[in-house]
C-alpha positions as CSV (number, residue, x, y, z in Angstrom):
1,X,31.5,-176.7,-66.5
2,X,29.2,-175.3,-63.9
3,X,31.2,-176.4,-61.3
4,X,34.1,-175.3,-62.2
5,X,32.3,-172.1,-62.4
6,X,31.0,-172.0,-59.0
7,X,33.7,-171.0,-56.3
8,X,32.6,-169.7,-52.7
9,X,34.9,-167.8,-50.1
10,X,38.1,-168.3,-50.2
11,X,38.4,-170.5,-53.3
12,X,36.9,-167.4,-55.3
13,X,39.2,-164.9,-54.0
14,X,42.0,-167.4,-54.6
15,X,40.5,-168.1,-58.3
16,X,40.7,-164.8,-59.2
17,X,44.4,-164.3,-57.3
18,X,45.4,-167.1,-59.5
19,X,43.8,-165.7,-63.2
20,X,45.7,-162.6,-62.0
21,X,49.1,-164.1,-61.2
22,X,52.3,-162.9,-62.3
23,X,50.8,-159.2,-63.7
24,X,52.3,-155.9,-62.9
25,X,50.1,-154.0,-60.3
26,X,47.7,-152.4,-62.5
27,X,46.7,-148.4,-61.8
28,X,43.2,-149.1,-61.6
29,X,41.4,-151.9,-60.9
30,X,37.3,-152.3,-61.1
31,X,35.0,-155.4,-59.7
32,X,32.0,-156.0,-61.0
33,X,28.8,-157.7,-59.0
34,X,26.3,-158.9,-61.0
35,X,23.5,-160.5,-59.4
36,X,20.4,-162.4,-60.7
37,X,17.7,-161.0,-59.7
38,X,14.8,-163.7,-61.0
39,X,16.6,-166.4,-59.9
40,X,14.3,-168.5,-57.9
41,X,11.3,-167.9,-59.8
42,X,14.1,-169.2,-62.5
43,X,15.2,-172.2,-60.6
44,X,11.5,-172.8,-59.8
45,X,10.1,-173.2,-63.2
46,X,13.5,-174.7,-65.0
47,X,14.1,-176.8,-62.3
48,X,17.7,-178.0,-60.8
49,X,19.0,-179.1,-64.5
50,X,17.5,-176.5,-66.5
51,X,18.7,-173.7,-63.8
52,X,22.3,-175.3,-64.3
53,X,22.3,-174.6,-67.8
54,X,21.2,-171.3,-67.4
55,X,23.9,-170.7,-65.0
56,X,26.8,-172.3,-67.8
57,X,24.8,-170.4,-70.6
58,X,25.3,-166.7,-68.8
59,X,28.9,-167.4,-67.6
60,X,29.8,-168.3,-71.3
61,X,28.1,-165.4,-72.6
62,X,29.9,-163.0,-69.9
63,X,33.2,-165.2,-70.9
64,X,33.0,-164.1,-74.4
65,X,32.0,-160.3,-73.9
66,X,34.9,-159.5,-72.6
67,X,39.1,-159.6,-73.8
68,X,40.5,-162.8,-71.9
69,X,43.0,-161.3,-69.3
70,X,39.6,-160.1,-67.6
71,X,38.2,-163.4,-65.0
72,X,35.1,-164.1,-65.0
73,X,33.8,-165.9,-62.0
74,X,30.9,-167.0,-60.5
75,X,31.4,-166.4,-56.5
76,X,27.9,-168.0,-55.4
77,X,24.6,-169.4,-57.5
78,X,23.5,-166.6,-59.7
79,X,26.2,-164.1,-58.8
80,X,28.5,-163.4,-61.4
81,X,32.3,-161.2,-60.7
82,X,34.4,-159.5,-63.1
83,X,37.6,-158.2,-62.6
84,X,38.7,-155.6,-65.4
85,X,41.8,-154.5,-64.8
86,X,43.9,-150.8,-66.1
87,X,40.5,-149.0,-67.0
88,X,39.2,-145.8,-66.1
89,X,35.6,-145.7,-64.5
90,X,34.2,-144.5,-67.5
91,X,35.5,-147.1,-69.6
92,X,34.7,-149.5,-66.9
93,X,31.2,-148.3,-66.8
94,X,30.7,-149.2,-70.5
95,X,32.1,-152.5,-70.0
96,X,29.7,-153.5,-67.2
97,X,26.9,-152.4,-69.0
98,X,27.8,-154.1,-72.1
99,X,28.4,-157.3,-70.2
100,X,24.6,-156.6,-68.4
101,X,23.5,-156.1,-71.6
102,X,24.4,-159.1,-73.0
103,X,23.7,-161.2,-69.9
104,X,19.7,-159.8,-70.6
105,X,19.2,-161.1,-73.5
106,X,17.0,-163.8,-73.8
107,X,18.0,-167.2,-73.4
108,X,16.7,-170.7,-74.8
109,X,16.5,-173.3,-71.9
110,X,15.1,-176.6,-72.3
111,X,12.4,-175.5,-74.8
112,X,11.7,-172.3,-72.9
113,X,12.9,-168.2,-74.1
114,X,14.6,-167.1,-70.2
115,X,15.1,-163.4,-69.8
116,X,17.1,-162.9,-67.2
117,X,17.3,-159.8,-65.0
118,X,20.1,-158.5,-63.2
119,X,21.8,-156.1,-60.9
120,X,25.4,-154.6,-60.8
121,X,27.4,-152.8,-58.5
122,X,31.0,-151.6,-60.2
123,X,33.6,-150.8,-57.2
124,X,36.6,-148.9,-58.8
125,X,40.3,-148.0,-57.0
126,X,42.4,-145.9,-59.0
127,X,46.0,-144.5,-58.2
128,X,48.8,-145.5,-55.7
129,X,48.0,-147.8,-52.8
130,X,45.5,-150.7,-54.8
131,X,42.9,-152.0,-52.4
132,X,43.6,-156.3,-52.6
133,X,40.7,-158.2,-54.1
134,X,39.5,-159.2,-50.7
135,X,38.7,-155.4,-50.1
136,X,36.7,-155.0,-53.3
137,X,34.9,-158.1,-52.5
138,X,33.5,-156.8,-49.5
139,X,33.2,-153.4,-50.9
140,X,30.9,-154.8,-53.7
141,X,28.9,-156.9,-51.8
142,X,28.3,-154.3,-49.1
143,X,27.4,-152.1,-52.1
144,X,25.0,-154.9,-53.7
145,X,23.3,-156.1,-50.0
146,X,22.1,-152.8,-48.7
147,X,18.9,-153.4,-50.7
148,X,18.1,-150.1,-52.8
149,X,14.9,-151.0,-54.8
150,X,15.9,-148.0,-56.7
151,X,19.2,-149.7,-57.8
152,X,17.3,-152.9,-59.0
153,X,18.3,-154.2,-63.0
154,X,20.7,-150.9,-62.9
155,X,24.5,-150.6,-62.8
156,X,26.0,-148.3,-60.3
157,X,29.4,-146.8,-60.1
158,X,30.9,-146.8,-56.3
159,X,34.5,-145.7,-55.5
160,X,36.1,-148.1,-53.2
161,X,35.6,-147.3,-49.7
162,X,38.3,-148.3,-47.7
163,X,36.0,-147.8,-44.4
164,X,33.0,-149.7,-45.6
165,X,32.7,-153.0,-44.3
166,X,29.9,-155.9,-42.8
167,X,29.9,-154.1,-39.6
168,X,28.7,-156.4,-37.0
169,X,26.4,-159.0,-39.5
170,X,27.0,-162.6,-39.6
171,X,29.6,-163.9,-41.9
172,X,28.6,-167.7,-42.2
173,X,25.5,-169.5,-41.8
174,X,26.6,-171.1,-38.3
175,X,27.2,-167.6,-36.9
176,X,23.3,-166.6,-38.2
177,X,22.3,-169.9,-36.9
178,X,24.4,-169.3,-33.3
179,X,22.4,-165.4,-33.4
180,X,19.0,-167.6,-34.2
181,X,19.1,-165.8,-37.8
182,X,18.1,-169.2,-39.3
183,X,13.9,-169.9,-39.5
184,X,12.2,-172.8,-41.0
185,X,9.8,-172.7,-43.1
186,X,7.3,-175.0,-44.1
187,X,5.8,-176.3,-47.4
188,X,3.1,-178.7,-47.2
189,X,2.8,-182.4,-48.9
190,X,-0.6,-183.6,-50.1
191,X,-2.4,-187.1,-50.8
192,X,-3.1,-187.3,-54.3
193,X,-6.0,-189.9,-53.6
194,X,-7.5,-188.1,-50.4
195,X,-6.1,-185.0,-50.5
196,X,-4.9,-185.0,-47.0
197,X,-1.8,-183.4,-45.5
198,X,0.8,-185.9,-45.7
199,X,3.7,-183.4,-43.9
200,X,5.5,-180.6,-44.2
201,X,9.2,-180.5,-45.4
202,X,11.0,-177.8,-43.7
203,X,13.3,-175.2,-45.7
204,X,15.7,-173.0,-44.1
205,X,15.8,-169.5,-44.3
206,X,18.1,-166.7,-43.8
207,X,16.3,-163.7,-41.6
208,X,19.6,-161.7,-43.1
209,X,19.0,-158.1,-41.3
210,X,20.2,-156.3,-43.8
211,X,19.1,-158.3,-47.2
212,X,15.6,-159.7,-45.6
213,X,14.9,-163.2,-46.0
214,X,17.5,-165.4,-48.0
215,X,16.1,-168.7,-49.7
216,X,18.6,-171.6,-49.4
217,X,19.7,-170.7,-52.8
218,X,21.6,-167.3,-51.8
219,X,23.5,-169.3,-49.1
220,X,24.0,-172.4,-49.3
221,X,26.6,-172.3,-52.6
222,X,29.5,-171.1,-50.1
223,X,28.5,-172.7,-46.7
224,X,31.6,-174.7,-45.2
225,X,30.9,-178.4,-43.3
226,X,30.7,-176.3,-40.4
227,X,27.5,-174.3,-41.7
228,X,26.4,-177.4,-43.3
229,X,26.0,-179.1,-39.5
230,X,25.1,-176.2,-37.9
231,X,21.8,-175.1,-40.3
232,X,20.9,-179.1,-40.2
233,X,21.0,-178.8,-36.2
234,X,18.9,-175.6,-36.3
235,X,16.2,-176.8,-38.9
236,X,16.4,-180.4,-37.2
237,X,15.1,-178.7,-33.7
238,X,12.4,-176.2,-35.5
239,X,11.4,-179.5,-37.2
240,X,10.5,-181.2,-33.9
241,X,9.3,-178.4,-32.7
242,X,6.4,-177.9,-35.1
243,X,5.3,-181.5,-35.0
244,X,4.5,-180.9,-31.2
245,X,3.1,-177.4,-31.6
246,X,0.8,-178.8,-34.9
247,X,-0.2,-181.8,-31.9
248,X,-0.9,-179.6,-29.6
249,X,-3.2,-177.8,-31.9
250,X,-4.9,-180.6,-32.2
251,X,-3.6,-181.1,-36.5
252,X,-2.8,-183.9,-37.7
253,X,0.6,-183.8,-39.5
254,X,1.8,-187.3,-39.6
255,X,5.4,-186.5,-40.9
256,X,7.9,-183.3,-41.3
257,X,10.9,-183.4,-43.6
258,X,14.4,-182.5,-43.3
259,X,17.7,-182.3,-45.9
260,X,20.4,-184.1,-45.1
261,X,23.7,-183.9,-46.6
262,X,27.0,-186.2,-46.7
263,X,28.7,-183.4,-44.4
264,X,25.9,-184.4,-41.4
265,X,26.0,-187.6,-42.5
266,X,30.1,-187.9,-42.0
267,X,29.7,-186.7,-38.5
268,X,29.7,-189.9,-36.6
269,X,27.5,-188.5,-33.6
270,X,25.1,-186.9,-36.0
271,X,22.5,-190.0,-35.8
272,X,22.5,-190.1,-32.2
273,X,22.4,-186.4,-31.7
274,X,19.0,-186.5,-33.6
275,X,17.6,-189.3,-31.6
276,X,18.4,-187.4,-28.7
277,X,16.9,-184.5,-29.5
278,X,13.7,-186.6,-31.0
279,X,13.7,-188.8,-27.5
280,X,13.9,-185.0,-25.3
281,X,10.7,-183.5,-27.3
282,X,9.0,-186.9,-27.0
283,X,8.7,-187.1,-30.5
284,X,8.5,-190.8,-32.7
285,X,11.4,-191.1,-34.8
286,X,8.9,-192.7,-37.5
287,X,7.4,-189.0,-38.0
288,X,11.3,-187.7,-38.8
289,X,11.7,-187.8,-42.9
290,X,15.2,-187.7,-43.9
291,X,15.7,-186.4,-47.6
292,X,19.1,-187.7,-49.1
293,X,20.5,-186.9,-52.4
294,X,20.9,-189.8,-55.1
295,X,24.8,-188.8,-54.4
296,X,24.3,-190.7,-51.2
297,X,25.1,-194.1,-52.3
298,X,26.7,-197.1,-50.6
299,X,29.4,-197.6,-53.1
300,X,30.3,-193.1,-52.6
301,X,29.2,-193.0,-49.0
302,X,31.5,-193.4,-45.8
303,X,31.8,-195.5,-43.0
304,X,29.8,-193.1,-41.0
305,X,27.4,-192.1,-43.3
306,X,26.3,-196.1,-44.0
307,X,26.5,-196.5,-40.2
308,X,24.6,-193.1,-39.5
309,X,21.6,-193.9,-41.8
310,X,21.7,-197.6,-40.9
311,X,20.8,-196.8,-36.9
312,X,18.4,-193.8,-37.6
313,X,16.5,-196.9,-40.3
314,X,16.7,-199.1,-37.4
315,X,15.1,-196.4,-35.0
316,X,12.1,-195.7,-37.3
317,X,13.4,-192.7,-39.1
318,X,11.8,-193.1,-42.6
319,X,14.3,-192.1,-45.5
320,X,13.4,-190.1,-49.2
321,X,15.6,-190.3,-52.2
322,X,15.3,-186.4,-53.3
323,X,15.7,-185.1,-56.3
324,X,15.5,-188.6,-57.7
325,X,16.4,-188.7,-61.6
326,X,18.9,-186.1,-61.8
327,X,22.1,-188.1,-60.4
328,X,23.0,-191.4,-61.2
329,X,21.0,-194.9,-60.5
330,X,20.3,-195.1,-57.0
331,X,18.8,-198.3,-57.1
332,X,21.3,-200.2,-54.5
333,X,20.5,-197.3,-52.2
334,X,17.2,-198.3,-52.2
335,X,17.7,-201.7,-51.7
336,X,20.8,-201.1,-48.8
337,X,19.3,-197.8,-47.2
338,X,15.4,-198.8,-47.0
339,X,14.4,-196.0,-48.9
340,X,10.7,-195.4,-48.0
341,X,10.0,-192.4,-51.0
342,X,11.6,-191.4,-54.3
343,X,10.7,-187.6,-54.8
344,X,10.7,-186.7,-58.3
345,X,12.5,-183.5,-59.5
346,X,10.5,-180.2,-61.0
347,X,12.7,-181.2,-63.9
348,X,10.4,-184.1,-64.8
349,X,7.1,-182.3,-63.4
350,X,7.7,-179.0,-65.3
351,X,4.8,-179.3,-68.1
352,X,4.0,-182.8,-67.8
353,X,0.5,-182.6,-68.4
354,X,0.8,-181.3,-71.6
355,X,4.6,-182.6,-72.6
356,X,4.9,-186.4,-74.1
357,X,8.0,-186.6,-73.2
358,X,7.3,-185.9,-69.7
359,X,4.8,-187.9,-69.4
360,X,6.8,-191.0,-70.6
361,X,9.3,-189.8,-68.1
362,X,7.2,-189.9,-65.3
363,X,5.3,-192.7,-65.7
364,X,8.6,-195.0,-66.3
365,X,9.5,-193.3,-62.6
366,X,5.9,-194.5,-61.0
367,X,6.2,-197.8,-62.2
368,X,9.5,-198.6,-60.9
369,X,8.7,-197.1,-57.4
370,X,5.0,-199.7,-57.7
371,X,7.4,-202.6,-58.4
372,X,9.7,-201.6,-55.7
373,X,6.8,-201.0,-53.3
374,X,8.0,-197.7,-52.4
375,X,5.7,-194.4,-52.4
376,X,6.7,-191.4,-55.0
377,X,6.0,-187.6,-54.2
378,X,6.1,-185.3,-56.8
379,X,7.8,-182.0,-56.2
380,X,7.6,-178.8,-57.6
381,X,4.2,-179.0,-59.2
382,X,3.3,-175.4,-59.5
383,X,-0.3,-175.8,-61.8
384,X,-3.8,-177.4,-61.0
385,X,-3.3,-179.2,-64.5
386,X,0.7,-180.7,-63.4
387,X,-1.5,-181.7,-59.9
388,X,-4.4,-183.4,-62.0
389,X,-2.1,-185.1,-64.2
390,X,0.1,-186.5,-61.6
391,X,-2.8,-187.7,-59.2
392,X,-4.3,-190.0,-62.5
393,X,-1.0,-191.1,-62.8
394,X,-1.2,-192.8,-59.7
395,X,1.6,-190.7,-57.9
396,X,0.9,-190.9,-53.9
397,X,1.8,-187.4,-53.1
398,X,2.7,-183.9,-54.2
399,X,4.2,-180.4,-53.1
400,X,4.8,-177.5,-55.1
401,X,2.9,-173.9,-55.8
402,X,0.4,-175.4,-56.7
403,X,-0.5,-176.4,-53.2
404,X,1.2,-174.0,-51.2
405,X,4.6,-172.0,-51.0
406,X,7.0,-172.4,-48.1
407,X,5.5,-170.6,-44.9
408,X,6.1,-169.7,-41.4
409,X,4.9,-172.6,-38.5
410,X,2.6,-169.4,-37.6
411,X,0.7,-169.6,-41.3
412,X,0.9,-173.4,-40.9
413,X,-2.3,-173.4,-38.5
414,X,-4.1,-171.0,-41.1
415,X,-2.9,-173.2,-44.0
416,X,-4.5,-176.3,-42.0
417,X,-7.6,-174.4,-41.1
418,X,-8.5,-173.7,-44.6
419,X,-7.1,-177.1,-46.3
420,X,-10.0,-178.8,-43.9
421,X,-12.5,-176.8,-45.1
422,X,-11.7,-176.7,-48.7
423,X,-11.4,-180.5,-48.9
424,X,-14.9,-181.3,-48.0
425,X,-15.9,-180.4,-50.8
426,X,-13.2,-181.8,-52.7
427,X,-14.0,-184.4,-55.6
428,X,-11.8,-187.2,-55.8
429,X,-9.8,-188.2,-59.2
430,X,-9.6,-191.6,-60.6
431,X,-6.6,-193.0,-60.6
432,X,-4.7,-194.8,-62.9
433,X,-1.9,-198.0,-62.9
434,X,1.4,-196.4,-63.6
435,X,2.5,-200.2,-64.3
């Protein structure tokens, strides 16, 4: 259901075209914004799966608020559109806050009450001359990007604007990552048994000048294959980048992460393109990580894909299944890819020093990494007790919170500065056979 929810560009514009096919031009039309405002603190504690249910669970609820001729749709992760159509603003009004209203209330997810928190804007045309939906698109999300605190978990009533528009700002990720809108940022990855600095994986940020900095999450949902190899590019060369800089500065980072996706991996000059850029900085390609979804099988993968990953294996590139659990068995891209590192999703992490069920969970997952002699990192660990646990357990590495959030390469050198110190005096924890 979620993604048949989740439409981006012009697939949502054409969504709601079609829910509205065949009416009579109505005499006013509204479109209501509503965007979740918690949402990565959300996705951060329920984790990919649990976030996904949330996401179903507020579309339903919107769904069923509302009379049937009105479309719901859901035009990026946690952004929710509604169309009401032959109302006056007043009566709109009501109906938006009803439907935030609803959306509020608290929500069971996996075990845990969720109380959402979210932001409207309500753009209404009345009258002769009916602004298309592509026009009250923009005029919403003009209306919901200018960043009012003062607007924040509110509803507000605009009048379409027919002279309101972007201005000048970039469109599409490749544009921001052309205008060098598009930062990495770095989250560090720790040695359960020494307690070392493993690497950093870098995360893309939007530097939006108008809606600050975007996490992947406000983003990524609608980017095209274009914006896809474009932000890889950009992240790829900040990657490199930092390994030199953290050499130069005499740290020791041994690896740095980057995502991957089937749309790089299609390209068929995207593996030499990386060990060009690799071979320019003078960088090994053994210190390049390469995070592939469990999607990224043999059987489901291209021609170029397979032949991309084989010659960036062959080169030294090391490879880790991400997100491993949530997708399907991945086990013959283990065995086809060389798959050095399985990192376990916060879906299995969340709670599991307290949770049985977890516990089970991950242990099954560390055993079947010791039998097939590949390491397991942990991600998303967000508590000292989740870190604990997980270093007994005898998982190699971890990243989360817990350790550090996702910073600058600037607050990388402070980060490394004080992990040095602090580890001194850090006791070791014994560790136990997950097998």
């Amino acid at each position: 259901m979620l993604a048949r929810a989740i439409t981006s560009g012009y697939r949502f514009l054409r969504g709601l075209r079609q829910r509205l096919n065949g009416r009579s031009t109505p005499h006013a039309r509204s479109l209501l914004l509503l965007r979740l405002e918690n949402r990565d603190l959300l996705s951060a504690h329920l984790g990919k799966a649990g976030f996904n249910h949330l996401l179903v669970g507020l579309t339903v609820r919107l769904s069923r608020a509302i009379r049937p001729d009105d479309p719901v749709q859901m035009p990026e992760r946690g952004m929710f559109a509604v169309v009401l159509t032959n109302r006056h603003e007043d009566e709109a009004k009501r109906i938006a806050l009803r439907l935030q209203a609803q959306a509020q209330k608290h929500l069971p997810i996996s075990g845990i009450s969720v109380l959402p928190v979210l932001t409207g804007v309500l753009v209404h045309a009345e009258g002769a001359g009916q602004p298309d939906l592509e026009d009250l698109v923009r005029n919403a999300r003009c209306r919901l990007d200018d960043g009012d605190p003062s607007r924040l978990g509110r509803i507000t009533l605009f009048a379409h604007d027919p002279d309101l528009d972007g201005g000048d700002l970039p469109a599409t990720v490749a544009e921001a990552a052309a205008d060098g809108q598009i930062v990495a940022h770095f989250q560090p990855q720790l040695c359960c048994n020494s307690g070392r600095v493993t690497g950093f994986e870098a995360l893309a940020r939007w530097n939006h000048p108008a809606r600050g900095l975007l996490p992947p999450s406000a983003f990524m949902p609608r980017m095209s294959d274009e914006d896809h190899r474009a932000l890889t590019l950009c992240i790829m060369r900040q990657a490199i980048l930092a390994l030199k800089h953290w050499d130069q500065q005499g740290w020791h980072v041994p690896t740095v992460s980057i995502n991957i996706s089937n749309s790089e991996l299609s390209d068929p000059g995207f593996a030499t393109a990386l060990l060009w850029e690799l071979d320019r900085q003078d960088i090994g390609a053994d210190r390049l990580v390469l995070e592939v979804l469990e999607n990224v099988a043999p059987v489901t993968s291209s021609t170029e894909a397979r032949e991309n990953l084989s010659l960036l294996t062959r080169a030294g590139c090391r490879l880790d299944l991400d997100d491993f659990g949530t997708g399907y068995a991945s086990l013959d891209a283990i065995r086809q890819f060389g798959i050095h590192r399985i990192k376990i999703d916060r879906s299995f992490v969340m709670g599991c020093d307290i949770d049985a069920g977890q516990q089970r969970m991950i242990l099954a997952i560390l055993a079947l990494a010791e039998r097939l002699g590949i390491a397991a990192l942990a991600e998303g660990v967000e508590t000292r007790d989740e870190h604990g646990f997980l270093a007994q357990m005898g998982c190699d590495e971890v990243q989360g919170y817990a350790i550090a959030r996702p910073m600058s390469l600037e607050d990388t050198f402070e980060f490394l500065s004080q992990h040095a110190v602090n580890s001194r005096n850090m006791p070791g924890l014994p560790r136990r056979d997950a097998g």
